[in-house]
C-alpha positions as CSV (number, residue, x, y, z in Angstrom):
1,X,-19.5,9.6,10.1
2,X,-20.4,13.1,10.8
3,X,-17.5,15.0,11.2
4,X,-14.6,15.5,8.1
5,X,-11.8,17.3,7.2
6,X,-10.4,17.7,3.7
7,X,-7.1,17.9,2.1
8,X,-7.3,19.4,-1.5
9,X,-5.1,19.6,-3.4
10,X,-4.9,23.4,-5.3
11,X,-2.6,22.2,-7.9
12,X,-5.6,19.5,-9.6
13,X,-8.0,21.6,-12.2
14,X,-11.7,21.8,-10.8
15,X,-10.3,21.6,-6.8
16,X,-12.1,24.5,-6.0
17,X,-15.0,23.1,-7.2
18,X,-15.1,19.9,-5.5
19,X,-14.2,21.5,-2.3
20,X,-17.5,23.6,-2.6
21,X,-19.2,21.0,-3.8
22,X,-18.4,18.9,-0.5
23,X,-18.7,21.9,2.3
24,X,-22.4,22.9,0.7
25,X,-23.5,19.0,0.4
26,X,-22.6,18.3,4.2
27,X,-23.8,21.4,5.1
28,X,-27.4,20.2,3.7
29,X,-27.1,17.1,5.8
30,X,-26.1,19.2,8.8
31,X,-22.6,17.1,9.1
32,X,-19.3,19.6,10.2
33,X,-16.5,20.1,7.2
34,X,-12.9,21.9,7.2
35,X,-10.9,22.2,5.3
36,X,-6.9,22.3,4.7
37,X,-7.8,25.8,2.4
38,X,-8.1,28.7,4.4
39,X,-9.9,31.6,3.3
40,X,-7.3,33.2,1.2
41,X,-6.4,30.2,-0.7
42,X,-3.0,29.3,0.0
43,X,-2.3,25.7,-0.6
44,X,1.2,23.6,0.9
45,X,2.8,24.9,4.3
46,X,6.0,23.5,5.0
47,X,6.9,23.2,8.9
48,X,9.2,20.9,10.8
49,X,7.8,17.8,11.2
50,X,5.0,17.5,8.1
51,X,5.3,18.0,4.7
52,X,2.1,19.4,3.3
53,X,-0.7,19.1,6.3
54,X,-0.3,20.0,9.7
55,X,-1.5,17.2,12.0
56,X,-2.8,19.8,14.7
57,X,-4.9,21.3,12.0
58,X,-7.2,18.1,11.6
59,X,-9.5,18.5,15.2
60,X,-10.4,16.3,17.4
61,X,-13.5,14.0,16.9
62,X,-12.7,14.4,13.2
63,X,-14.5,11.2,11.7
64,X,-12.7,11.0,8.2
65,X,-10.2,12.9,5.9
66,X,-11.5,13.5,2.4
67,X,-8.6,14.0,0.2
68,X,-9.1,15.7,-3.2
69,X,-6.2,15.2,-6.0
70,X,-4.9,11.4,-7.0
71,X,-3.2,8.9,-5.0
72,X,0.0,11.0,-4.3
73,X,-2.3,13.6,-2.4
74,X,-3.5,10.4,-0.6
75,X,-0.1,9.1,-0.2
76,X,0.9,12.9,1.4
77,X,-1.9,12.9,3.8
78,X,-1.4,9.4,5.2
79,X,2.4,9.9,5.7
80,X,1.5,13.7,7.6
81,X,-1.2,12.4,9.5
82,X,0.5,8.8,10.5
83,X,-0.3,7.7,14.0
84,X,-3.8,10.3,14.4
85,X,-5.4,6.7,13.6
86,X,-8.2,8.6,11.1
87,X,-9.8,6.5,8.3
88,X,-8.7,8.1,5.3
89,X,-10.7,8.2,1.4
90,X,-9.1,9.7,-1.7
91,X,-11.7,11.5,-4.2
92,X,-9.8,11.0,-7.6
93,X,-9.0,14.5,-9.4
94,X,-6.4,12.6,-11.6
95,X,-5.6,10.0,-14.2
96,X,-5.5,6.3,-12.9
97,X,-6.2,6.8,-9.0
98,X,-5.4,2.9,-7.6
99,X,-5.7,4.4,-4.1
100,X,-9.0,6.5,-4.9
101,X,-12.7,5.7,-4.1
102,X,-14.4,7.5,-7.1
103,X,-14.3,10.6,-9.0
104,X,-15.0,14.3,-8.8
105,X,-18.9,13.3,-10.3
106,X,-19.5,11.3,-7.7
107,X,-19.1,13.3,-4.6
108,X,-22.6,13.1,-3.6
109,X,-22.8,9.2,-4.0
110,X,-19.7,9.2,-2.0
111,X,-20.4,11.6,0.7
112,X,-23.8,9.4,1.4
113,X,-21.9,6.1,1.9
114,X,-19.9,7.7,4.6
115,X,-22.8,9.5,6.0
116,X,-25.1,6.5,6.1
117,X,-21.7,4.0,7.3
118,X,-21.7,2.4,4.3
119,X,-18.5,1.4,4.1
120,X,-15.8,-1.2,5.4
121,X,-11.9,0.1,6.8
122,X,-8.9,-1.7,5.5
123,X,-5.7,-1.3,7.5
124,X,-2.4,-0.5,5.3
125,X,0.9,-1.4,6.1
126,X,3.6,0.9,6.3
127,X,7.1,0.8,6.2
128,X,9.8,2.2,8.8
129,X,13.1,3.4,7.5
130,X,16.1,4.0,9.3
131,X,19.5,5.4,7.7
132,X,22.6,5.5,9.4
133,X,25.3,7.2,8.0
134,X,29.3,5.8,8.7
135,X,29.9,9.6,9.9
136,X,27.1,9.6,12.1
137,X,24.1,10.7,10.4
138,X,21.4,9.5,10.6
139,X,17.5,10.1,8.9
140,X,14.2,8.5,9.7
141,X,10.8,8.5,8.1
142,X,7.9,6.0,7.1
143,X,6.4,5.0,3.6
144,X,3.3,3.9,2.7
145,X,4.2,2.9,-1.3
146,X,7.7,2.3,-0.9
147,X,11.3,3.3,0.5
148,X,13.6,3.1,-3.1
149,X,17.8,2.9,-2.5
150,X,19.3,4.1,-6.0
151,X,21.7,6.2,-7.5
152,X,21.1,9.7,-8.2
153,X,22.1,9.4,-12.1
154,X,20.0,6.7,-13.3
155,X,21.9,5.5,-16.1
156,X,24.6,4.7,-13.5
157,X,24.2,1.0,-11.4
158,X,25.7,0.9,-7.7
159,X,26.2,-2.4,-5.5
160,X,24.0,-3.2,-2.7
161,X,24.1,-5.5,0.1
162,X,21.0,-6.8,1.6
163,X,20.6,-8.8,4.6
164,X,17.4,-10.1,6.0
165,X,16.7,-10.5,9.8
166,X,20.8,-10.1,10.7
167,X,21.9,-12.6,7.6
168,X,23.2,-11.4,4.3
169,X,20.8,-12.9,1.6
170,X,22.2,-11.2,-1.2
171,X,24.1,-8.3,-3.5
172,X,22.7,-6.7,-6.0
173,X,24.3,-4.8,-9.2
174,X,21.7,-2.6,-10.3
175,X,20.0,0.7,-10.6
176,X,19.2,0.1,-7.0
177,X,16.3,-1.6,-4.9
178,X,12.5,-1.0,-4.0
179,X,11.2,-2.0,-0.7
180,X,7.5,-1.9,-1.6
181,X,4.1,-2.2,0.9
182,X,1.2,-4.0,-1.0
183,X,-0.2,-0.7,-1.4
184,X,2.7,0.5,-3.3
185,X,3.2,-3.0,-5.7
186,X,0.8,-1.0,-8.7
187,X,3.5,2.0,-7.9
188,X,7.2,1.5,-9.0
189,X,7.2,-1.8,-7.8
190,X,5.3,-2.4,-11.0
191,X,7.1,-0.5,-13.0
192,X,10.4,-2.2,-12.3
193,X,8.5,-5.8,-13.2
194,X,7.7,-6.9,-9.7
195,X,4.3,-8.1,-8.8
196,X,0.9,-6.8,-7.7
197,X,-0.1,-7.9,-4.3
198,X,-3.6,-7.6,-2.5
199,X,-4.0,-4.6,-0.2
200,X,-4.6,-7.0,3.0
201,X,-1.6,-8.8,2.1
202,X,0.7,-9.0,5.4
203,X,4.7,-9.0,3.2
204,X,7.7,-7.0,1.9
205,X,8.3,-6.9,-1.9
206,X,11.8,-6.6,-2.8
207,X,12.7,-6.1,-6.4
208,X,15.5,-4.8,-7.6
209,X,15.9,-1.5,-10.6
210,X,17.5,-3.1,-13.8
211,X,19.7,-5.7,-12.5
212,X,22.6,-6.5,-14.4
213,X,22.4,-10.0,-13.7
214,X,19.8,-12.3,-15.4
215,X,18.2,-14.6,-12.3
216,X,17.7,-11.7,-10.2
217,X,13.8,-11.2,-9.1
218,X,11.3,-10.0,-6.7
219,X,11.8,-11.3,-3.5
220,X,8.5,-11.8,-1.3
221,X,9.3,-10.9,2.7
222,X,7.3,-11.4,5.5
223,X,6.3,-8.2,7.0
224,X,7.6,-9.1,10.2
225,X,11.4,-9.0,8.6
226,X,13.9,-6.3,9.0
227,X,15.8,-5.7,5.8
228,X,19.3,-4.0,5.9
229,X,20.8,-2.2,2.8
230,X,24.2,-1.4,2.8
231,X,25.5,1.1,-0.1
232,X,28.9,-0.8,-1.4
233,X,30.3,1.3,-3.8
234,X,30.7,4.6,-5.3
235,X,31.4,8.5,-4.4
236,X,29.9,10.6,-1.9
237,X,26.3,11.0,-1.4
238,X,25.7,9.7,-4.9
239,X,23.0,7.1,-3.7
240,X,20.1,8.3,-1.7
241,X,16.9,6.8,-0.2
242,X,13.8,7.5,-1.6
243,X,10.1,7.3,0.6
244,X,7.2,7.7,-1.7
245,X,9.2,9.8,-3.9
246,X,9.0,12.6,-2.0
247,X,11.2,12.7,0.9
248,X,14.7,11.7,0.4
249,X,18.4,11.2,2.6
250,X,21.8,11.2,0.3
251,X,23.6,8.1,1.3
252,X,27.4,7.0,0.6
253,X,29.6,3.9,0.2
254,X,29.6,2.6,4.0
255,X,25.9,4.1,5.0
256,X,23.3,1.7,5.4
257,X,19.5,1.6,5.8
258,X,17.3,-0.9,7.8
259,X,13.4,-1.1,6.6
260,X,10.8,-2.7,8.4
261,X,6.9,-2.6,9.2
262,X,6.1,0.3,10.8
263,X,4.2,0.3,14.0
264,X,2.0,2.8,12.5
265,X,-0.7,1.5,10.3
266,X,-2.9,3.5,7.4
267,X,-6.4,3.2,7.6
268,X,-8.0,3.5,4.2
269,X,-11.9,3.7,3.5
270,X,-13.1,1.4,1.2
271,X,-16.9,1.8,-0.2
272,X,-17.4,0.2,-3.6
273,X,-18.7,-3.9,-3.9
274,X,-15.6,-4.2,-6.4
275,X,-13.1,-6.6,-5.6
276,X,-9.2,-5.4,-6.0
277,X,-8.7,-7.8,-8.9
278,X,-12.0,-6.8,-10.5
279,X,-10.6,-2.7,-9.8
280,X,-7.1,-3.5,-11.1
281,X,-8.3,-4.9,-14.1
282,X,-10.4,-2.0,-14.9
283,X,-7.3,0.1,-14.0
284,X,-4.8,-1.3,-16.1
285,X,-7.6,-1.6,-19.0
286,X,-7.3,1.9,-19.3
287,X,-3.8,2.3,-19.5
């Protein structure tokens, strides 16, 4: 790799730092770096069709996106740039940083594996969601964590239905549902007591928010299914759909959404020895 382009981001303490840290050390090694940060400093743009980095920003022949933040930043920058088929590493500037391939001290360690393609590409699943409104709306986006269908007011449940590849498999009354990727099973999926999958893993995790009835557990889905959630009760656009936590469509009783793999695939770059289980233990350890 030779040619990068990094996504920092300004709200992290010691961005500005790394950044320089980054431009001066490929410099040295005579490899090309932009950046997302132009000269005055302005961090997010918001534009039709990407939330925090313009796609026609990132040129062409760019080898690798160096993101600096935690795994949301990550997150961000594989959802705007979905379908420019760039590998993709995370620097950590956070707390836990699953997604992440080291820390702010390590940038020069880091920047030599990619330099000296040292280093192995894992391909992430993503999800596709489609809502469809009873009144004709509709809403479309992708996820690489998780699309979540919940109520608005969490201390409120709703009824779901969900059917799987045309045949209703079950109702749920809950807080609502998660639709996680492997990436996304340390994410809420986690949270909400379903399990931790392997990043290469090829399924669906359903699990549902704080069911209200006592056998009701994660479900493991092929990722070849289509699931279809139907909202069943309640008032007007109390529900909503969730991708990554960050983009969102208000749904009502009637409205339903159908999830599947997305054609589009996240390439991640993965450069330390450590195993997932061997990184998730050390993870959750400091927790």
């Amino acid at each position: 790799m030779k040619n990068f382009y990094v996504i920092a981001n300004e709200s992290k303490p010691n961005t500005g730092i790394a950044l320089a840290r980054i431009r001066e050390y490929l410099a040295l090694k005579g490899a090309g770096c932009l950046s997302s940060r132009n000269e005055e400093g302005e961090g997010r743009r918001d534009r039709i069709g990407y939330r925090y980095t313009d796609p026609d920003s990132v040129p062409i022949g760019t080898d690798c996106v160096i993101t600096l933040g935690g795994d949301g930043t990550l997150i961000q920058a594989a959802r705007d740039l979905a379908g420019l088929h760039i590998p993709l590493l995370g620097i950590n500037l956070g707390t836990l940083g699953y997604l992440t391939q080291g820390s702010g001290k390590e940038i020069p360690e880091i920047l030599d594996a990619l330099l000296e393609d040292h280093y192995i590409l894992e391909r992430r699943l993503m999800l596709d969601g489609r809502m469809e409104g009873k009144d004709g709306r509709s809403f479309r986006d992708i996820a690489l964590n998780e699309i979540v269908v919940t109520r608005k007011d969490s201390m409120k449940v709703t009824k779901l239905s969900v059917s799987v590849n045309g045949r209703f498999f079950s109702s749920y009354t809950a807080n609502g549902v998660i639709l996680s990727t492997p990436t996304g099973s340390t994410a809420y999926n986690l949270s909400a007591g379903g399990p931790i999958a392997a990043p290469n893993c090829r399924i669906m995790i359903l699990t549902p928010i704080c069911s209200h009835t006592l056998n009701m557990r994660s479900i493991l889905l092929n990722a070849d299914d289509t699931v279809r959630i139907e909202i069943l009760d309640g008032d007007e656009g109390e529900q909503t759909a969730v991708f990554d936590g960050d983009s969102a469509v208000d749904m009502s009783p009637g409205d339903l959404i159908e999830i599947s793999s997305s054609a589009v695939e996240t390439i991640m770059v993965k450069l330390s020895k450590i195993s997932f289980l061997d990184n998730l233990r050390e993870k959750m350890a400091g927790i």
